[in-house]
KERO-299568 format. One record per residue: residue number from 1; x negated, y, z of N, C-alpha, C, O in turn. Coordinates in nm, 2 decimals. Example, Ala and Ser with C-alpha at 12.3 -4.5 7.8 and 13.67 -1.06 7.14 Angstrom:
<atom pos="1" n_east="-1.32" n_north="-0.57" n_up="0.78" ca_east="-1.23" ca_north="-0.45" ca_up="0.78" c_east="-1.32" c_north="-0.33" c_up="0.78" o_east="-1.42" o_north="-0.33" o_up="0.85"/>
<atom pos="2" n_east="-1.28" n_north="-0.22" n_up="0.71" ca_east="-1.37" ca_north="-0.11" ca_up="0.71" c_east="-1.29" c_north="0.00" c_up="0.79" o_east="-1.34" o_north="0.11" o_up="0.80"/>
//
This chain:
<atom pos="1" n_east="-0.08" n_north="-0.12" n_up="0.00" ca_east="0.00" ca_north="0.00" ca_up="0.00" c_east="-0.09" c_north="0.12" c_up="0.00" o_east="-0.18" o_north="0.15" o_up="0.08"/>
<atom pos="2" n_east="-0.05" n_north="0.20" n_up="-0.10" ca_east="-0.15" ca_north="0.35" ca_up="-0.11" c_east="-0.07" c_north="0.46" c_up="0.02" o_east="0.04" o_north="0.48" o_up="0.08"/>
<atom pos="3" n_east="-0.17" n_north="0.50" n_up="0.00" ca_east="-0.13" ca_north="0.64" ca_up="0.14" c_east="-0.10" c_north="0.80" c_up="0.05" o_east="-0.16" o_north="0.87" o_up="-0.02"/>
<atom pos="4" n_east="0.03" n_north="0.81" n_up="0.12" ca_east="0.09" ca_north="0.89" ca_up="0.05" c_east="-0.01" c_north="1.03" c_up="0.09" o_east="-0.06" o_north="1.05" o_up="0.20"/>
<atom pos="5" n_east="0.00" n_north="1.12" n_up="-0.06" ca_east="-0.09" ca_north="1.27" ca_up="-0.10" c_east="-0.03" c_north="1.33" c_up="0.04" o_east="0.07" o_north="1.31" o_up="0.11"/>
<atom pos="6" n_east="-0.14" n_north="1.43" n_up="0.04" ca_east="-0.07" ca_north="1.53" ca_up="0.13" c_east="0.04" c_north="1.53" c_up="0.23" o_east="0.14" o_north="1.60" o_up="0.25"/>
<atom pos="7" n_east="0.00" n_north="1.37" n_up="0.33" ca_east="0.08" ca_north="1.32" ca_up="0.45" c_east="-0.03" c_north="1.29" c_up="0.50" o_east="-0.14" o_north="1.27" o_up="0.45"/>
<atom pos="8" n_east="0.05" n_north="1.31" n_up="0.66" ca_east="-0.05" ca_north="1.27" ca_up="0.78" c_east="-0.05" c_north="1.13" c_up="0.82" o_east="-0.15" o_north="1.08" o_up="0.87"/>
<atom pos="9" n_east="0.07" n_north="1.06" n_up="0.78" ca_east="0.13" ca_north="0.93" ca_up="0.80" c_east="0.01" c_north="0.81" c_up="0.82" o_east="-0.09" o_north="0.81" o_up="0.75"/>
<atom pos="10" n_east="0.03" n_north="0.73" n_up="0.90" ca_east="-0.14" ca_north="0.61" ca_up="0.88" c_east="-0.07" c_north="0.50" c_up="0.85" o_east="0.04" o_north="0.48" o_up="0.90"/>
<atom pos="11" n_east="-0.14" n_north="0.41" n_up="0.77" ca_east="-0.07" ca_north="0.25" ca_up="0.72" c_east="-0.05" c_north="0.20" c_up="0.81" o_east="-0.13" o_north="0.21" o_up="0.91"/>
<atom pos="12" n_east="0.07" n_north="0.12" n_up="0.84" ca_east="0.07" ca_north="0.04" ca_up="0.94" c_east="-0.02" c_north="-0.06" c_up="1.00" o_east="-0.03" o_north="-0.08" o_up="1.12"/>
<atom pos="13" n_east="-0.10" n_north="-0.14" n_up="0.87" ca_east="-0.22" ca_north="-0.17" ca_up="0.86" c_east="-0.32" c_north="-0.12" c_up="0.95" o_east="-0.37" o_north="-0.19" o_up="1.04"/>
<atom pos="14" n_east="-0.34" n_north="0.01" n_up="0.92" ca_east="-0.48" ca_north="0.07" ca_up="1.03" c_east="-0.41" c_north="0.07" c_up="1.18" o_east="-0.48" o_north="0.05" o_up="1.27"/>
<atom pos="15" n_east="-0.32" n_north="0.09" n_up="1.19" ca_east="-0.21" ca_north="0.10" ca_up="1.34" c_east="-0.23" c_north="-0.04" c_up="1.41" o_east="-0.27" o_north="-0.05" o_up="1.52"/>
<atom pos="16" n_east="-0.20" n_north="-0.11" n_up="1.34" ca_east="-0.20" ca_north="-0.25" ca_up="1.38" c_east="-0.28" c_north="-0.28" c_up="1.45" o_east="-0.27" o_north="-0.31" o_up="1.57"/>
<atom pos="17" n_east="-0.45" n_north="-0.26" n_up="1.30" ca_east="-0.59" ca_north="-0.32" ca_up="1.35" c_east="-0.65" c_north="-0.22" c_up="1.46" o_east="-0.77" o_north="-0.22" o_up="1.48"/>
<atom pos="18" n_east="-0.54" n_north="-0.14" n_up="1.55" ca_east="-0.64" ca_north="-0.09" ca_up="1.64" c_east="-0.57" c_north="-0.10" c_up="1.79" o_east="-0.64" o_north="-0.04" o_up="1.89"/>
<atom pos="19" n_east="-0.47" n_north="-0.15" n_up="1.81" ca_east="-0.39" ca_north="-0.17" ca_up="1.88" c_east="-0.46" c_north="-0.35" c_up="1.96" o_east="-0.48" o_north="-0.46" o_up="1.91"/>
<atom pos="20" n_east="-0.48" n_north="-0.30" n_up="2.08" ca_east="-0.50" ca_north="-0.40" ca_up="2.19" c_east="-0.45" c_north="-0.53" c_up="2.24" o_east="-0.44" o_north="-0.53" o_up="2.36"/>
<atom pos="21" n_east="-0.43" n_north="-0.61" n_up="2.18" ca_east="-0.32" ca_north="-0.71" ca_up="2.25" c_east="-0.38" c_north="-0.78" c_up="2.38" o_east="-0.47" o_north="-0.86" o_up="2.36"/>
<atom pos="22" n_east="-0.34" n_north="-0.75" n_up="2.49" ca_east="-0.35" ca_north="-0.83" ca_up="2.60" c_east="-0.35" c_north="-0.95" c_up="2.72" o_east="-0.39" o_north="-0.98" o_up="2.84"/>
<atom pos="23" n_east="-0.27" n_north="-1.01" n_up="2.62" ca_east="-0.19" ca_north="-1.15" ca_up="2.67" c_east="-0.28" c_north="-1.24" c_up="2.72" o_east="-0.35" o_north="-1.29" o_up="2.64"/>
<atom pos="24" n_east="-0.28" n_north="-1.28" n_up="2.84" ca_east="-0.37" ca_north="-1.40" ca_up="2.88" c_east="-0.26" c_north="-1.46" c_up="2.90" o_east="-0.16" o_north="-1.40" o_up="2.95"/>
<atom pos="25" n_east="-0.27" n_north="-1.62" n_up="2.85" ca_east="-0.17" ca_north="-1.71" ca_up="2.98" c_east="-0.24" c_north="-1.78" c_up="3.10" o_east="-0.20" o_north="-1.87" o_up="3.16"/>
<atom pos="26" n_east="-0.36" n_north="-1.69" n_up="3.10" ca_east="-0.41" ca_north="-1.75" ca_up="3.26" c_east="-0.37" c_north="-1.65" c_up="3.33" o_east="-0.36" o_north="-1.68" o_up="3.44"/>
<atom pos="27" n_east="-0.35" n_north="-1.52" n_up="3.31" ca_east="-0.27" ca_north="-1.43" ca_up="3.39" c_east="-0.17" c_north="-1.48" c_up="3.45" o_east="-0.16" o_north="-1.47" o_up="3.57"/>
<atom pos="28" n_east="-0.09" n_north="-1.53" n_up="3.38" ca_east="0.05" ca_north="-1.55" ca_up="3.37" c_east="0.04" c_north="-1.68" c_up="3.47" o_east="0.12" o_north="-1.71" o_up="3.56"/>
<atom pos="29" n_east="-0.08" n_north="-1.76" n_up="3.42" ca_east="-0.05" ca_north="-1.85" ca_up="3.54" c_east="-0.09" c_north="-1.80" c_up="3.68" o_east="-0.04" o_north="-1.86" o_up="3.77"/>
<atom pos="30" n_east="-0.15" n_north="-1.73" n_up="3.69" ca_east="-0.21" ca_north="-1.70" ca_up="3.84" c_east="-0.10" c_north="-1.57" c_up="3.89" o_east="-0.15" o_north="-1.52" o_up="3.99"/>
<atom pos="31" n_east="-0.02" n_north="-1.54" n_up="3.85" ca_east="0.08" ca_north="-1.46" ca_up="3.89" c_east="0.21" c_north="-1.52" c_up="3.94" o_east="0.30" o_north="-1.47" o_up="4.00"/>
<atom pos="32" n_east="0.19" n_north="-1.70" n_up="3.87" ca_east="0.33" ca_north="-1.74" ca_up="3.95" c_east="0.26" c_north="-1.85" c_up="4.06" o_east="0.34" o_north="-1.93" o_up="4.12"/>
<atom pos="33" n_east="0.08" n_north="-1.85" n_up="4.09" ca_east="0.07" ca_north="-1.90" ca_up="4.21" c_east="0.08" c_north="-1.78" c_up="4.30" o_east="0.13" o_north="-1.78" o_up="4.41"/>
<atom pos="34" n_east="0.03" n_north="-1.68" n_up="4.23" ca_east="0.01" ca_north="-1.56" ca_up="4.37" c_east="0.18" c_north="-1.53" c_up="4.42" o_east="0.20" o_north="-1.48" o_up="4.53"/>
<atom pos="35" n_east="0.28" n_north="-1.58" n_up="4.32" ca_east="0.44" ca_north="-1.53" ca_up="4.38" c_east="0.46" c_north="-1.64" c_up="4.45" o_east="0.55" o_north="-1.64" o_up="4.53"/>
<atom pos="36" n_east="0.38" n_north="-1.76" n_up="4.43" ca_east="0.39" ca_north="-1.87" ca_up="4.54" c_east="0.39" c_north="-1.81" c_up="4.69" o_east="0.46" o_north="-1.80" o_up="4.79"/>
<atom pos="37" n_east="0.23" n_north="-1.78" n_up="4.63" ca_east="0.19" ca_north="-1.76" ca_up="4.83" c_east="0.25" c_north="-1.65" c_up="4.88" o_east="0.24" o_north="-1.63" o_up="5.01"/>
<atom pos="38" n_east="0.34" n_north="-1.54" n_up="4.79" ca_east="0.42" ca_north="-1.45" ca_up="4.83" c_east="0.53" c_north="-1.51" c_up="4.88" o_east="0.55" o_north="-1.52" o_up="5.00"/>
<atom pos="39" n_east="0.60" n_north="-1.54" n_up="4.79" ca_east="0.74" ca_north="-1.65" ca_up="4.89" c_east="0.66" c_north="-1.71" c_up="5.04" o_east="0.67" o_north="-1.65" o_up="5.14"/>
<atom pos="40" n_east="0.59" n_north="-1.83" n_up="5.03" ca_east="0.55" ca_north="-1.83" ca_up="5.17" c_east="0.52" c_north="-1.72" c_up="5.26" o_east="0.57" o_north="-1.75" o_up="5.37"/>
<atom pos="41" n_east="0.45" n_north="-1.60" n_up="5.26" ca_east="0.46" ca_north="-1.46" ca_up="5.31" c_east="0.55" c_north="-1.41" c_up="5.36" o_east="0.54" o_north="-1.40" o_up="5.49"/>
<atom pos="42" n_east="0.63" n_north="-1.38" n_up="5.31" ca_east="0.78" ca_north="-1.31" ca_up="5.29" c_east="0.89" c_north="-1.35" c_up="5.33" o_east="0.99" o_north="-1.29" o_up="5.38"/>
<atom pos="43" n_east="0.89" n_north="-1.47" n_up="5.31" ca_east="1.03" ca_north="-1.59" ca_up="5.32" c_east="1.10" c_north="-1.59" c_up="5.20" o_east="1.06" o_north="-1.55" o_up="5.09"/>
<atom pos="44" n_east="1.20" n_north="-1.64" n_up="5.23" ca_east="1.32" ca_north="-1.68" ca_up="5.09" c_east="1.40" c_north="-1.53" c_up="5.09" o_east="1.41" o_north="-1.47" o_up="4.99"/>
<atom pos="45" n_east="1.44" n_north="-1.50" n_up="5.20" ca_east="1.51" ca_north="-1.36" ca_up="5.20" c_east="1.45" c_north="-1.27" c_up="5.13" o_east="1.52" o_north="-1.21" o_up="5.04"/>
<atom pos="46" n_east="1.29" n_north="-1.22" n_up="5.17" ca_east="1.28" ca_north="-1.12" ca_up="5.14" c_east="1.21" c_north="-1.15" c_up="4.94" o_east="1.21" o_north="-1.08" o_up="4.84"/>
<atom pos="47" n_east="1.17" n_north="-1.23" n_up="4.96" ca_east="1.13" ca_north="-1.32" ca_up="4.80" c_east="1.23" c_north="-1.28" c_up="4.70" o_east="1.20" o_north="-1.26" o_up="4.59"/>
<atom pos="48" n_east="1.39" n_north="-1.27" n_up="4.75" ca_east="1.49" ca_north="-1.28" ca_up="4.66" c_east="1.49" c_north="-1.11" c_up="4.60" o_east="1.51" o_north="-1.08" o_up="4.48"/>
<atom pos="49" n_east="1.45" n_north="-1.02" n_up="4.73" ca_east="1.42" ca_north="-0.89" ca_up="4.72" c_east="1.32" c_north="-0.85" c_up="4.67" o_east="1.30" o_north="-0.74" o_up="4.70"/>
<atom pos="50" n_east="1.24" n_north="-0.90" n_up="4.59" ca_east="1.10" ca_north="-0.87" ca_up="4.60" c_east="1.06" c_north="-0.96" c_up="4.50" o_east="1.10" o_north="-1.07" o_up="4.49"/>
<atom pos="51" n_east="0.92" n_north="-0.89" n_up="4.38" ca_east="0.82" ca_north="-1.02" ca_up="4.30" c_east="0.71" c_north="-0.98" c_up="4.26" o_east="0.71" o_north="-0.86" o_up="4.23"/>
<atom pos="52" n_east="0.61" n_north="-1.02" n_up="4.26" ca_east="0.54" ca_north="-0.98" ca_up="4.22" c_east="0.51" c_north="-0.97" c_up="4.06" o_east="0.51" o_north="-1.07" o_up="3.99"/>
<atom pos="53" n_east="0.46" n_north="-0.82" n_up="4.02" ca_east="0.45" ca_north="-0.86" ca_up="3.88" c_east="0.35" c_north="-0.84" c_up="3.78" o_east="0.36" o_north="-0.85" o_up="3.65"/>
<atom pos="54" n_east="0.22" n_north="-0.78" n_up="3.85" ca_east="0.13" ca_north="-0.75" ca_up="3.77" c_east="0.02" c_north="-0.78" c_up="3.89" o_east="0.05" o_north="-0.76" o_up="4.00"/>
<atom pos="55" n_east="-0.11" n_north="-0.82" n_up="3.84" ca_east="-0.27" ca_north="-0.80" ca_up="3.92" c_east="-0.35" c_north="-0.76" c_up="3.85" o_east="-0.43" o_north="-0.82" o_up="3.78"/>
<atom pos="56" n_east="-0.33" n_north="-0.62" n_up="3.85" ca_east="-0.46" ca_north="-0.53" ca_up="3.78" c_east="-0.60" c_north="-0.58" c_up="3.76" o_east="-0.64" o_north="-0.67" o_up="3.84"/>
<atom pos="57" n_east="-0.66" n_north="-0.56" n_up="3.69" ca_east="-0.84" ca_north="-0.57" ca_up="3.65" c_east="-0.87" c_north="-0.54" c_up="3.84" o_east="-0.91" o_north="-0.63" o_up="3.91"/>
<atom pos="58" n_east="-0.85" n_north="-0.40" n_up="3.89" ca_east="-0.88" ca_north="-0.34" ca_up="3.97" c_east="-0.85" c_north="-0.41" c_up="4.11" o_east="-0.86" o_north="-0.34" o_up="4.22"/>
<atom pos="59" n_east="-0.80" n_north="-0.56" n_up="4.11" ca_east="-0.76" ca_north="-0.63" ca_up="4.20" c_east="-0.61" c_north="-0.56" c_up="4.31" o_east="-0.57" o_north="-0.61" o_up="4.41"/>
<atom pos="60" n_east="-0.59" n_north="-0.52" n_up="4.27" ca_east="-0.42" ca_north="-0.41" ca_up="4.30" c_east="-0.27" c_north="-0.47" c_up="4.25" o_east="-0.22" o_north="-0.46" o_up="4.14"/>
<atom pos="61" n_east="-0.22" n_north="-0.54" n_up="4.36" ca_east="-0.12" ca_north="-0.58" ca_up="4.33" c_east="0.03" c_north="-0.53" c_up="4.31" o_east="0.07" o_north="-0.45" o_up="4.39"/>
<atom pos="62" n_east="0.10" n_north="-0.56" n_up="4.20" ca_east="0.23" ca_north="-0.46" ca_up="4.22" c_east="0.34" c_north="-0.56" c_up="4.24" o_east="0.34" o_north="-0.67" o_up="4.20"/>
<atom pos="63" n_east="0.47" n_north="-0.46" n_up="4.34" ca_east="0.53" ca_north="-0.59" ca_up="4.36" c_east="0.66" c_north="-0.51" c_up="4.35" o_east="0.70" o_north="-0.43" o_up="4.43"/>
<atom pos="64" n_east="0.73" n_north="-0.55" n_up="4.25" ca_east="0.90" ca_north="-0.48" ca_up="4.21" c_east="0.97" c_north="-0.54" c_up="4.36" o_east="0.94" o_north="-0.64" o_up="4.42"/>
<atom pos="65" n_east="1.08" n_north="-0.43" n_up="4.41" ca_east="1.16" ca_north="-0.45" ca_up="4.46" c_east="1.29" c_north="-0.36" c_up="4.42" o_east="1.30" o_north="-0.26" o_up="4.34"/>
<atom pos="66" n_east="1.38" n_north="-0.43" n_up="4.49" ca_east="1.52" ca_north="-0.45" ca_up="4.41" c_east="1.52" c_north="-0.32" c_up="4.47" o_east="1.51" o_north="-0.23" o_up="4.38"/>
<atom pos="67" n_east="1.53" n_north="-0.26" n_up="4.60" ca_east="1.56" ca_north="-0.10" ca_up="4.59" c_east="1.42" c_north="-0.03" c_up="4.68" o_east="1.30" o_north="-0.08" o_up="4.68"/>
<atom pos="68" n_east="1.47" n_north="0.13" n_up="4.76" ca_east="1.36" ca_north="0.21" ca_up="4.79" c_east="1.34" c_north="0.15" c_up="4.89" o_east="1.23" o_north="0.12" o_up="4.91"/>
<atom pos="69" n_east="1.45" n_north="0.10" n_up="5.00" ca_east="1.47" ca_north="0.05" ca_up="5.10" c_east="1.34" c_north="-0.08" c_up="5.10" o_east="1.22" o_north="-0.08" o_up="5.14"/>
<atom pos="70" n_east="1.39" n_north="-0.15" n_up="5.07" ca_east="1.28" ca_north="-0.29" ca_up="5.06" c_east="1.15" c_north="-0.25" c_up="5.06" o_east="1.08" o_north="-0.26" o_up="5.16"/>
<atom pos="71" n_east="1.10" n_north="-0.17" n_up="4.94" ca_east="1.03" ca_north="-0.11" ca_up="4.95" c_east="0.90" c_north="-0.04" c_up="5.01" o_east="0.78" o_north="-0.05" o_up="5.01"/>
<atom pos="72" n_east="1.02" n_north="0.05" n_up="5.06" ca_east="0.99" ca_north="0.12" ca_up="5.21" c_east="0.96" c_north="0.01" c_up="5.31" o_east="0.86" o_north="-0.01" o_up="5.37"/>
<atom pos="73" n_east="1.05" n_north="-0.05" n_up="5.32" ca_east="0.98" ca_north="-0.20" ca_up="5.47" c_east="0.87" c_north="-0.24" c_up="5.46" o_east="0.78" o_north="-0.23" o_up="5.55"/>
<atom pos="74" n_east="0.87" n_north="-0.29" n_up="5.34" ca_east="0.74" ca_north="-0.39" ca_up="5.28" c_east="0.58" c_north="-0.32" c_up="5.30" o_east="0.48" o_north="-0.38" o_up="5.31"/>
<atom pos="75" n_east="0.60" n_north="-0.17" n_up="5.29" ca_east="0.50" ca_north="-0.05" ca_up="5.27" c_east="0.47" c_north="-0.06" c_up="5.42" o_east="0.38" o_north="-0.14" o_up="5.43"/>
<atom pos="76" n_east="0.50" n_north="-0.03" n_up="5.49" ca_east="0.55" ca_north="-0.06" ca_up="5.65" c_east="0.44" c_north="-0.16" c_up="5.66" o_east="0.33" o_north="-0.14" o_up="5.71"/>
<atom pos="77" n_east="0.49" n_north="-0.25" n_up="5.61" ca_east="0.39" ca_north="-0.36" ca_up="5.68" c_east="0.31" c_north="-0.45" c_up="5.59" o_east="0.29" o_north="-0.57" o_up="5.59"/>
<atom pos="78" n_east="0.23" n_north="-0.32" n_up="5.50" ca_east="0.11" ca_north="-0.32" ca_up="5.40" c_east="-0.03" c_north="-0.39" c_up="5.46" o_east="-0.09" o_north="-0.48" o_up="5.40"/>
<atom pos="79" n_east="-0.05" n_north="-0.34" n_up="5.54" ca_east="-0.18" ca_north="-0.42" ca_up="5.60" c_east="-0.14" c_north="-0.55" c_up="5.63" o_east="-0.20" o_north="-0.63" o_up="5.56"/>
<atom pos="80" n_east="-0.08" n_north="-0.59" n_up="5.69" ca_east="-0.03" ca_north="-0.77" ca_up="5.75" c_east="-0.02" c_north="-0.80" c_up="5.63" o_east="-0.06" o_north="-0.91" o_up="5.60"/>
<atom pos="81" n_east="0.03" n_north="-0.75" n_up="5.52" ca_east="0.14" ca_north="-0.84" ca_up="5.44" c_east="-0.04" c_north="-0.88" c_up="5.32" o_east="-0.05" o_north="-0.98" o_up="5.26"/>
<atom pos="82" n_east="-0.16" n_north="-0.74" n_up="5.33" ca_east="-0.21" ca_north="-0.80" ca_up="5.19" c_east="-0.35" c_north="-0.87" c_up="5.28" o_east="-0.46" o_north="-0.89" o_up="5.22"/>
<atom pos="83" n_east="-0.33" n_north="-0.89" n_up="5.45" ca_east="-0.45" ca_north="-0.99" ca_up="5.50" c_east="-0.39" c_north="-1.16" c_up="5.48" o_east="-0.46" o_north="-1.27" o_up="5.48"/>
<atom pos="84" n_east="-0.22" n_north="-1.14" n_up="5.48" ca_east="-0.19" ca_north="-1.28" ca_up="5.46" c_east="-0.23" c_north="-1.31" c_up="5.33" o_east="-0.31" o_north="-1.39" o_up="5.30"/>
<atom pos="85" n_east="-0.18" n_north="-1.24" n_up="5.26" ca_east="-0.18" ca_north="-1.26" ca_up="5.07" c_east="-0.37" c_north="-1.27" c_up="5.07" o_east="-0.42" o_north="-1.34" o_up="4.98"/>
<atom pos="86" n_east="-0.43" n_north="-1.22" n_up="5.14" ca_east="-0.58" ca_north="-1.19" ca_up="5.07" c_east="-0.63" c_north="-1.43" c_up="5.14" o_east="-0.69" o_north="-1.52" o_up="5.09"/>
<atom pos="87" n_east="-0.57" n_north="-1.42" n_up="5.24" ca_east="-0.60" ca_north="-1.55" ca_up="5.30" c_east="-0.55" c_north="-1.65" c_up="5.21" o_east="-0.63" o_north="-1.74" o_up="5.18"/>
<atom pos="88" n_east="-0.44" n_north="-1.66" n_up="5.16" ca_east="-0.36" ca_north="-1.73" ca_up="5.07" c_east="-0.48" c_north="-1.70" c_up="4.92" o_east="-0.55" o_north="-1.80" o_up="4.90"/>
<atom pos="89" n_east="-0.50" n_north="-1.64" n_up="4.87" ca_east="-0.54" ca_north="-1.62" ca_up="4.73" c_east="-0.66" c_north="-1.67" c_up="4.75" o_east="-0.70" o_north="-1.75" o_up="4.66"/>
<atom pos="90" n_east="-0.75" n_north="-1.66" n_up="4.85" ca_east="-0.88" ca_north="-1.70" ca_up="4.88" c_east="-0.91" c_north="-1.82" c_up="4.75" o_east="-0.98" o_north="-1.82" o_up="4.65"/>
<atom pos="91" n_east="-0.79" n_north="-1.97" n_up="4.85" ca_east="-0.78" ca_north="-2.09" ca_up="4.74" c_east="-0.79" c_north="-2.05" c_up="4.60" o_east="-0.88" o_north="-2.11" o_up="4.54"/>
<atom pos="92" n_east="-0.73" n_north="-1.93" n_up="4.52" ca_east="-0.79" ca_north="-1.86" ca_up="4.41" c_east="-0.87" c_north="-1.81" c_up="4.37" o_east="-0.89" o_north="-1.78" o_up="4.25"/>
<atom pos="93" n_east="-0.94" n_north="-1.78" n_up="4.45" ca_east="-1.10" ca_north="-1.77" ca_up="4.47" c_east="-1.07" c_north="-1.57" c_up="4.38" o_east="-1.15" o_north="-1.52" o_up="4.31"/>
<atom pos="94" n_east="-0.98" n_north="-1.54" n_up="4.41" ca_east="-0.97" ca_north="-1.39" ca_up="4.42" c_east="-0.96" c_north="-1.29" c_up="4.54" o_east="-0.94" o_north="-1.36" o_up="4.64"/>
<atom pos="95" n_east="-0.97" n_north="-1.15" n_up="4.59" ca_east="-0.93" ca_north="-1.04" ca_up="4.64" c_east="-0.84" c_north="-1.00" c_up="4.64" o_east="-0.84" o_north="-0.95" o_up="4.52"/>
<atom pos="96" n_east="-0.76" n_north="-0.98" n_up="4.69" ca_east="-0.66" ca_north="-0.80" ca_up="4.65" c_east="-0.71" c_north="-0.72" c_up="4.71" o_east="-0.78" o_north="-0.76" o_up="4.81"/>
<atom pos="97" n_east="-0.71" n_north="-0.60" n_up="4.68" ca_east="-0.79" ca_north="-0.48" ca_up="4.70" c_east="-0.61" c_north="-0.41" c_up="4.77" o_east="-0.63" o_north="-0.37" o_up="4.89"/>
<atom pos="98" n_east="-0.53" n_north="-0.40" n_up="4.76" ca_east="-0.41" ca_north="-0.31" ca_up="4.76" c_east="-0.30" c_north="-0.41" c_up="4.71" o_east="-0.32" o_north="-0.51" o_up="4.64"/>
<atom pos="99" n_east="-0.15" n_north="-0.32" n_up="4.78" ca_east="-0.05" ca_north="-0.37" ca_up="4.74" c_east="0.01" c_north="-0.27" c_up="4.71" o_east="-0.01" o_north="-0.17" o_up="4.78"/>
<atom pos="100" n_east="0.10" n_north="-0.25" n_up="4.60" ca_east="0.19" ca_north="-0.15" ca_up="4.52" c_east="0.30" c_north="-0.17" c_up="4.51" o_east="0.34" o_north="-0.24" o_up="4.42"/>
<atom pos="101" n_east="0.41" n_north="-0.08" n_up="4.63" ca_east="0.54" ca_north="-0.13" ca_up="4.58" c_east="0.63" c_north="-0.04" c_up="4.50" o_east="0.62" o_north="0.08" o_up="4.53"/>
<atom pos="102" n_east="0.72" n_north="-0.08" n_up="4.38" ca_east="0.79" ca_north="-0.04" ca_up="4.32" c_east="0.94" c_north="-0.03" c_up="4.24" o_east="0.98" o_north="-0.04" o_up="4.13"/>
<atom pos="103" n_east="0.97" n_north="-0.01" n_up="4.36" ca_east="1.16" ca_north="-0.02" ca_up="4.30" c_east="1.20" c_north="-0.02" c_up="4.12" o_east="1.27" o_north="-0.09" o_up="4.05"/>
<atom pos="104" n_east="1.15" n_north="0.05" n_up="4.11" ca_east="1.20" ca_north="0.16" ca_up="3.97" c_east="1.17" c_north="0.03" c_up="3.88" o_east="1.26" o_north="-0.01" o_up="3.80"/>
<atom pos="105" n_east="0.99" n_north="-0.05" n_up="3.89" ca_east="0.99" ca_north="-0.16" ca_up="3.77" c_east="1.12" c_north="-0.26" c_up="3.81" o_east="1.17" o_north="-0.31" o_up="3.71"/>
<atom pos="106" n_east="1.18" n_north="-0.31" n_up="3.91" ca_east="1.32" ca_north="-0.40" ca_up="3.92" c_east="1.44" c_north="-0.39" c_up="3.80" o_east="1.48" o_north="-0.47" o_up="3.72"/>
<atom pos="107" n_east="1.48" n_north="-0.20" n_up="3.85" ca_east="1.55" ca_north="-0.22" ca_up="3.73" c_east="1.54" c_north="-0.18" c_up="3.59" o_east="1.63" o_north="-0.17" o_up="3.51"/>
<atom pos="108" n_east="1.38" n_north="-0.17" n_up="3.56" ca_east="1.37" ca_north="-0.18" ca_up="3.42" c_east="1.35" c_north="-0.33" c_up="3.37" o_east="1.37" o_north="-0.37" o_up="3.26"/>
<atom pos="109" n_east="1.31" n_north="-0.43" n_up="3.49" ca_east="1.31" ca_north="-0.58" ca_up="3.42" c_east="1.46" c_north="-0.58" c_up="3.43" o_east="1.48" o_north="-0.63" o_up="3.32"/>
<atom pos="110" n_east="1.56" n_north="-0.57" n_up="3.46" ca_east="1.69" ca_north="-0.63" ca_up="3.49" c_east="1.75" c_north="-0.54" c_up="3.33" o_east="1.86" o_north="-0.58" o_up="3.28"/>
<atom pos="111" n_east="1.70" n_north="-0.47" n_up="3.29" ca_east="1.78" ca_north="-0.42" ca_up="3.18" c_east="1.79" c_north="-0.55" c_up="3.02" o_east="1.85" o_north="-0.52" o_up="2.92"/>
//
């Protein structure tokens, strides 16, 4: 496909080849042990409220909750909650550095 005269427009081609794709499925697997050792953490109650959904490069965990409220608890009891999580992950032979709570990603997965 030629590139149209006197447009700014870029081939989809060049767009494509410069765009990052990310996808590990070893991410993806170590995100549904780390929501393991979360459920054990948390319980069933608060697990139902709560998931985890991303582990940054920067070792920083983010964990959607259904509202501000949960949220807010869970923030509350940030230190206990990422020396359990850091003891559990160990067997993963990872760190967390931080935990990150956030309502708002809930209801953009729920859409």
């Amino acid at each position: 496909m030629k590139k149209l005269n006197n447009s700014n427009f870029e081939l989809i081609e060049d767009v494509i080849k410069d765009l990052d794709f990310n996808y590990n499925p070893d991410n993806e697997n170590l995100l549904e042990e780390i929501n393991k050792y979360w459920r054990s953490v948390v319980g069933e109650k608060i697990c139902t409220l709560s998931k985890i959904i991303n582990l940054s490069e920067n070792k920083i965990l983010t964990v959607s909750c259904s509202d501000s409220y949960v949220a807010n608890e869970l923030y509350y009891e940030k230190e206990k909650l990422l020396n359990y999580m850091n003891k559990n992950a160990q067997n993963l032979g990872i760190e967390i550095k931080d935990i990150k709570f956030n309502y708002k990603k809930w209801k953009e997965e729920k859409k």
